[in-house]
KENU-72366 format. One record per residue (C-alpha): residue in one letter; x, y, z. Coordinates in Angstrom, 3 decimals. Last residue first. Layout:
BEGIN
residu,px,py,pz
a,X,Y,Z;
...
% end
This chain:
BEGIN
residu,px,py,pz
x,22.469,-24.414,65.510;
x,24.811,-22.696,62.473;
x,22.042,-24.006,59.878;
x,19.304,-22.385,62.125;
x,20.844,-19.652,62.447;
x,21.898,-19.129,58.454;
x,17.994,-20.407,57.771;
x,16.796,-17.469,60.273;
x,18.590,-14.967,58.237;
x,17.528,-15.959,55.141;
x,14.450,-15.369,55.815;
x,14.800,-12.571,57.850;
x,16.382,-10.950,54.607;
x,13.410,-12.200,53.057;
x,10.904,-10.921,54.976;
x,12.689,-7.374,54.536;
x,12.360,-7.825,50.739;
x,15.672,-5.591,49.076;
x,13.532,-2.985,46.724;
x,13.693,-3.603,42.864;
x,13.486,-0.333,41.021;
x,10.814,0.160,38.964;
x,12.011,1.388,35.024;
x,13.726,4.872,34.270;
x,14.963,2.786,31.049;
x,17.894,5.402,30.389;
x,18.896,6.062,34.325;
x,18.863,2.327,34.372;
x,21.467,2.334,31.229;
x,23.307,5.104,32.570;
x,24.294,3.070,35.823;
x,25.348,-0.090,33.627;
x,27.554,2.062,31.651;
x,29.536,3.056,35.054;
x,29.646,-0.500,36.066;
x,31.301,-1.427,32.416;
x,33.863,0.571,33.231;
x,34.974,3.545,31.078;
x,32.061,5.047,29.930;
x,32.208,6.806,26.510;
x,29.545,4.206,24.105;
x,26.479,4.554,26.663;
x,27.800,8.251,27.394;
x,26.975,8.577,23.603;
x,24.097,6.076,23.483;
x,22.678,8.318,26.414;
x,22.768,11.298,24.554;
x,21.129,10.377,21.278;
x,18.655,8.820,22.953;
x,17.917,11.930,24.691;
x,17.817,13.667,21.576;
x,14.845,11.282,19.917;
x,16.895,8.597,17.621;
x,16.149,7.675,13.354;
x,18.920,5.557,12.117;
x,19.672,4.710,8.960;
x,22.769,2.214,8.386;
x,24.238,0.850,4.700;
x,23.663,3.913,3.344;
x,21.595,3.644,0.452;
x,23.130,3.923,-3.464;
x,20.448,4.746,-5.473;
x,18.579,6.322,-2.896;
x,14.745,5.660,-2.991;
x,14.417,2.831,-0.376;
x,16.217,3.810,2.791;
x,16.045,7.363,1.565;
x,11.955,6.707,2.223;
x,12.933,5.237,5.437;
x,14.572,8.229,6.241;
x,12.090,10.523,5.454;
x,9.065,8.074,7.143;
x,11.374,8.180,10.470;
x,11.577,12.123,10.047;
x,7.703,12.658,9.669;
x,6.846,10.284,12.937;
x,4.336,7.429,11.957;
x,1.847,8.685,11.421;
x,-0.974,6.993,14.320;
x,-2.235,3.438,13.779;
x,-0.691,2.247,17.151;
x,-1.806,4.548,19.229;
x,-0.396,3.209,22.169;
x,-1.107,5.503,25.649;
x,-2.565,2.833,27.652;
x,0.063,0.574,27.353;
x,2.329,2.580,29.113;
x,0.674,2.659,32.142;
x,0.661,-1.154,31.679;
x,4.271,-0.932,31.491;
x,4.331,0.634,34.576;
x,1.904,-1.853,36.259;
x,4.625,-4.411,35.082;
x,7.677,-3.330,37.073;
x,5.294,-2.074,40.230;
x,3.350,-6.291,40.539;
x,6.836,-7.535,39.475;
x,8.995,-5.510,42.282;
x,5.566,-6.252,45.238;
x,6.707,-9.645,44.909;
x,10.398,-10.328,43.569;
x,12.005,-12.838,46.594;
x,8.329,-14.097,47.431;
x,7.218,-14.854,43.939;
x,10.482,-16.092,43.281;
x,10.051,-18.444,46.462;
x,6.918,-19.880,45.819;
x,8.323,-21.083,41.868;
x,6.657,-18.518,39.812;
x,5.514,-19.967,36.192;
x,1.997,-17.979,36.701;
x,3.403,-14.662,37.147;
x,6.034,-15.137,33.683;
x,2.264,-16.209,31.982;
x,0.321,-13.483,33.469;
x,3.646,-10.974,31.918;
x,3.289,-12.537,29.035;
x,-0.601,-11.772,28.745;
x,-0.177,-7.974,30.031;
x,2.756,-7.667,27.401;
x,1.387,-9.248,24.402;
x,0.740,-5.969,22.507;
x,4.853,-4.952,23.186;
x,5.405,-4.410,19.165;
x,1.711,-3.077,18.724;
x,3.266,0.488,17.827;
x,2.496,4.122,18.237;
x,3.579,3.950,22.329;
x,6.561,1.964,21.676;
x,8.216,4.405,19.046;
x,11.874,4.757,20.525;
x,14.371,4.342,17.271;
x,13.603,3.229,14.224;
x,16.995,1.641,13.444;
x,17.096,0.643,9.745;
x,19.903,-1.754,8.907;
x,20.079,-1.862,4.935;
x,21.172,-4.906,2.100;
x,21.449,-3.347,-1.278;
x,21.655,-6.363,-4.109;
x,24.063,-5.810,-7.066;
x,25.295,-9.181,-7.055;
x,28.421,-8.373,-5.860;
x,26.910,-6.534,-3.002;
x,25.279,-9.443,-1.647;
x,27.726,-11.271,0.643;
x,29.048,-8.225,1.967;
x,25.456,-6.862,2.939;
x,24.605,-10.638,4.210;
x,27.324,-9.761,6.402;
x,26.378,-6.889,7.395;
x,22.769,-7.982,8.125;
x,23.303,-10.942,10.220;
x,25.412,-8.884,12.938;
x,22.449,-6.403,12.652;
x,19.940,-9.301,13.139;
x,21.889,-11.364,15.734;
x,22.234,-7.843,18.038;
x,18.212,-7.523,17.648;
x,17.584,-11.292,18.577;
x,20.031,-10.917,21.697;
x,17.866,-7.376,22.366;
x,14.330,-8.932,22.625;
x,16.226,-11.861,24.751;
x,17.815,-8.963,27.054;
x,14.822,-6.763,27.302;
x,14.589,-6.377,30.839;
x,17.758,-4.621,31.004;
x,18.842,-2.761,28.181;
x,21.240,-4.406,25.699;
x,23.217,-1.816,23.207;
x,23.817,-2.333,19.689;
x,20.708,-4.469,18.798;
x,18.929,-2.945,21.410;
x,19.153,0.228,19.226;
x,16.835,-1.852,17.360;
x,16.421,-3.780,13.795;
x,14.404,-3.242,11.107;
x,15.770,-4.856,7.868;
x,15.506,-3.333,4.534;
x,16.374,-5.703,1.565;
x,16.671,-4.321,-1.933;
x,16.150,-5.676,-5.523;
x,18.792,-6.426,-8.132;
x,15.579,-8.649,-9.724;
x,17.145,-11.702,-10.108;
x,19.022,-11.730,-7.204;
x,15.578,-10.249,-4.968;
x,13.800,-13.620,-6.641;
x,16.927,-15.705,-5.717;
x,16.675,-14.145,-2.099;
x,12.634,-14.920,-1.330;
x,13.030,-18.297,0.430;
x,16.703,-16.926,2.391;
x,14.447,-13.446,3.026;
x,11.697,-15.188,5.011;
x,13.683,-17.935,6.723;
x,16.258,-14.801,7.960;
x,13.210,-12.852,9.336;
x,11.768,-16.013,11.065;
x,14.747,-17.141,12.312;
x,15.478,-13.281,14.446;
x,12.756,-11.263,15.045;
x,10.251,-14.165,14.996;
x,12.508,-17.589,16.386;
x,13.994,-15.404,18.801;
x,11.592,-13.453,20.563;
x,9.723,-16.481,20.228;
x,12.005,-18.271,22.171;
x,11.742,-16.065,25.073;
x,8.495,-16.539,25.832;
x,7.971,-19.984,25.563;
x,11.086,-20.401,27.529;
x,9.461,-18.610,30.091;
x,10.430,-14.844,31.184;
x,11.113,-14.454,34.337;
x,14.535,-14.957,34.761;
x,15.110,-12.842,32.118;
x,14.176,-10.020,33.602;
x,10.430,-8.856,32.044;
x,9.462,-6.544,29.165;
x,8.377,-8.263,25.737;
x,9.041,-7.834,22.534;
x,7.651,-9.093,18.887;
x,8.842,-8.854,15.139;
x,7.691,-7.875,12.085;
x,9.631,-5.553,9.735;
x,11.871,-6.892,7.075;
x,11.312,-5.070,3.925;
x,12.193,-6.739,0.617;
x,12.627,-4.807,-2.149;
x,12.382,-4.184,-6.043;
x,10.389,-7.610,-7.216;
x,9.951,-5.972,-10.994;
x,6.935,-6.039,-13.323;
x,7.902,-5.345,-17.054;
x,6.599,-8.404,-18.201;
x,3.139,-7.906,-16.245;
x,0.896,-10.325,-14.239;
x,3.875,-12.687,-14.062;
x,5.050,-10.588,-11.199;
x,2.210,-10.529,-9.015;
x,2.252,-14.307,-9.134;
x,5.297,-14.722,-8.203;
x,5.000,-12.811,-5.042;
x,1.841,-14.268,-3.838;
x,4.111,-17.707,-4.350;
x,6.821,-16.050,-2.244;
x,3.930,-15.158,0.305;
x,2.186,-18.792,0.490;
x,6.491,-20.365,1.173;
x,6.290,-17.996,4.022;
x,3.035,-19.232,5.520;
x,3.807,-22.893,4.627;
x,7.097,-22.505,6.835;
x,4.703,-20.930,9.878;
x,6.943,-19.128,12.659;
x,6.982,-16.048,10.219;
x,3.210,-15.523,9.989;
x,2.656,-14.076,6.900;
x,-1.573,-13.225,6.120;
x,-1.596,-11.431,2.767;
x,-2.855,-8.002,1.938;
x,-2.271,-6.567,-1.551;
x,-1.832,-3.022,-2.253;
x,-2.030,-2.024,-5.336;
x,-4.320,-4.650,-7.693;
x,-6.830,-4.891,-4.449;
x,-7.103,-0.447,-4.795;
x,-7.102,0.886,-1.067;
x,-9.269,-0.371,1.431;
x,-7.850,-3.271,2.436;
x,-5.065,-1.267,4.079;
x,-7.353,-0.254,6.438;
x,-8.749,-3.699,7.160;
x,-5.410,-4.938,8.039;
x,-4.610,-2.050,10.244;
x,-7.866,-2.759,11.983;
x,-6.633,-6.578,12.841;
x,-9.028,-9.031,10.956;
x,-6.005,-10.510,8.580;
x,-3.920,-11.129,11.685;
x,-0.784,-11.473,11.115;
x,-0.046,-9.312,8.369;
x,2.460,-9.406,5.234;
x,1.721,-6.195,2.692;
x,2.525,-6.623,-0.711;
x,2.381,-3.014,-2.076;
x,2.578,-2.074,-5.953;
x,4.133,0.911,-5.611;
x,4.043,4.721,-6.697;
x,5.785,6.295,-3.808;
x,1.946,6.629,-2.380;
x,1.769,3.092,-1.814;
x,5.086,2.805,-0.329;
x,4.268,5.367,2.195;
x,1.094,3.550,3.147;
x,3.012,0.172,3.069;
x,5.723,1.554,5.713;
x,2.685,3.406,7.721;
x,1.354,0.137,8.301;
x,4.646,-1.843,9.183;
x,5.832,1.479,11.400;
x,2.883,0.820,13.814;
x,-0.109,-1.567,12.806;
x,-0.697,-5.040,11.393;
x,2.349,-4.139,8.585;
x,4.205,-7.023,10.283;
x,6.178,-7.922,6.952;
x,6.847,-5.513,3.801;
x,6.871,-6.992,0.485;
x,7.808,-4.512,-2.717;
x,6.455,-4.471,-5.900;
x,7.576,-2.216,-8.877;
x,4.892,-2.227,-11.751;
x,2.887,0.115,-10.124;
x,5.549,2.733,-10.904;
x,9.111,3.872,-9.270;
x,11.576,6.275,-9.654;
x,15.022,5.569,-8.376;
x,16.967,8.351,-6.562;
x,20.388,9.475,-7.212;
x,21.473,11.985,-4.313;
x,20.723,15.315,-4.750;
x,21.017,17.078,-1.782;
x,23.514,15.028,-0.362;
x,26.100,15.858,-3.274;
x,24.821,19.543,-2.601;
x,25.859,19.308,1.104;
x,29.160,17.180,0.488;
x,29.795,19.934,-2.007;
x,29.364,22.890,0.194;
x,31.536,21.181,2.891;
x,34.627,20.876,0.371;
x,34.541,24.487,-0.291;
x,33.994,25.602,2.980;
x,36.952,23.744,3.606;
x,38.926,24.314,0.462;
x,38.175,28.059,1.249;
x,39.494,27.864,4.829;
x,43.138,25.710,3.416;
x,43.255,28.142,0.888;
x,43.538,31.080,3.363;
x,45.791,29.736,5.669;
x,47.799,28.886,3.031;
x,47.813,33.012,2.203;
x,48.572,33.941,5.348;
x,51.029,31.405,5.741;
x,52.723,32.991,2.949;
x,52.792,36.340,4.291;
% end
């Protein structure tokens, strides 16, 4: 009988407990926000940049929004909203002068208004390309690094006394490259994996001064973004930087690898929505009081495949899932050279 009756408790606490943790989510502290809170975004050319500083626009704030190339469509869109709400400034993150124009930009907006406050930080842009890594150039590679990686840490290091000051918030895109590599994208994902590693422990080093440091993982939105723009030209470039035998060993493999990807190209719509749950979270992201420290926005079979991803046993076994992920070309063994090679082994036994 008394079992019964602990048995009893113990499913009431439960439901209980669950009911709270549902109506603690539901309403979460939010901050409410005016024209007088500014936030910087980067890369808001087109994709999840653009519909960042749309969303932030109609949450109330004044938008600076950081774009490459001032002539791009998305640029011109955003120009077309109020000049005192949503500014549009040229950033280019390999360019010192470029970041040191935006903190002054930043400045400036502030002193405009006493009561103005530098709330957040959002650390978009950034650049990928497809290709193994032995055919990428250094050129190539680098700037995989020196954008998604240097050029977001230069950007928030110049602008980190201002976000001090103001208790503001930094929101750094990163990639569920960042937590698993994929092939083909190993210097894309190596810049990734540095930003999340960089992020928690600028989170640590920041909380004490009341500063919110977030990881937000988009997830797979290629096709509505101009991240992989540059992928025709690179892959020219990787083409062009062939020794004779590469382009012999990987032929007819490159030319089927990268006519995929320009099958893929041809569905971007980069100045689509942006989907409704990644603007939710991002929205949390900014809003909440007290943010998680990681939002992550996945399709199912992401989902899926990060959980095998993270339950194989052997590192061979992981590897298989992550080509069955990426559904890329498959490379295909060149008969002339295996004769090749045969013929030099004769010839070196002769």
């Amino acid at each position: 009988m008394v079992k019964r009756e602990w048995l009893k408790f113990a499913g009431f606490a439960g439901v209980a407990t669950g009911l709270l943790i549902l109506v603690t989510r539901r309403v979460t502290r939010r901050r409410i926000f005016t024209r007088s809170n500014v936030i910087l975004i980067t890369g808001c050319d087109s994709g999840l940049g653009y519909n960042m500083a749309r969303k932030c626009h109609s949450m109330n704030m004044t938008v600076i929004a950081g774009v490459l190339n001032p002539g791009s469509q998305g640029a011109k869109n955003l120009c077309e909203y109020p000049s005192h709400e949503m500014i549009v400034t040229p950033i280019d993150l390999l360019q010192p002068e470029s970041i040191a124009t935006a903190h002054r930009i930043v400045r400036e907006i502030l002193s405009y208004d006493k009561h103005s406050q530098f709330v957040g930080l959002v650390n978009n842009a950034g650049v990928m390309f497809f290709g193994e890594f032995e055919w990428q150039t250094r050129e190539i590679f680098q700037q995989q690094i020196e954008i998604n990686l240097l050029g977001t840490m230069a950007i928030t290091h110049e602008l980190l006394p201002l976000l001090r000051k103001y208790q503001g918030r930094i929101i750094t895109v990163t990639s569920h490259c960042g937590h698993q590599a994929l092939h083909g994208l190993s210097p894309y994902a190596a810049s990734k994996a540095g930003l999340v590693l960089w992020t928690d422990g600028l989170r640590a080093e920041m909380r004490k001064y009341s500063v919110k440091v977030v990881e937000f993982i988009p997830g797979s939105f290629v096709t509505g973004s101009n991240i992989t723009a540059g992928q025709q030209e690179a892959a020219r470039k990787m083409k062009a930087a062939f020794t004779q035998e590469q382009e012999c060993f990987y032929g007819d493999y490159f030319t089927r690898y990268n006519a995929y990807l320009e099958g893929l190209d041809g569905m971007r719509n980069s100045l689509a929505d942006s989907h409704p749950k990644l603007m939710e979270k991002f929205q949390d992201a900014v809003e909440a009081v007290n943010p998680k420290a990681r939002y992550k926005v996945e399709p199912l079979r992401y989902f899926i495949y990060h959980w095998l991803f993270w339950l194989s046993p052997t590192v061979r076994l992981r590897d298989y899932f992550v080509e069955r992920f990426m559904k890329m070309p498959q490379y295909i063994k060149c008969q002339f050279v295996e004769k090749s090679s045969s013929s030099s082994e004769s010839a070196g036994s002769n």
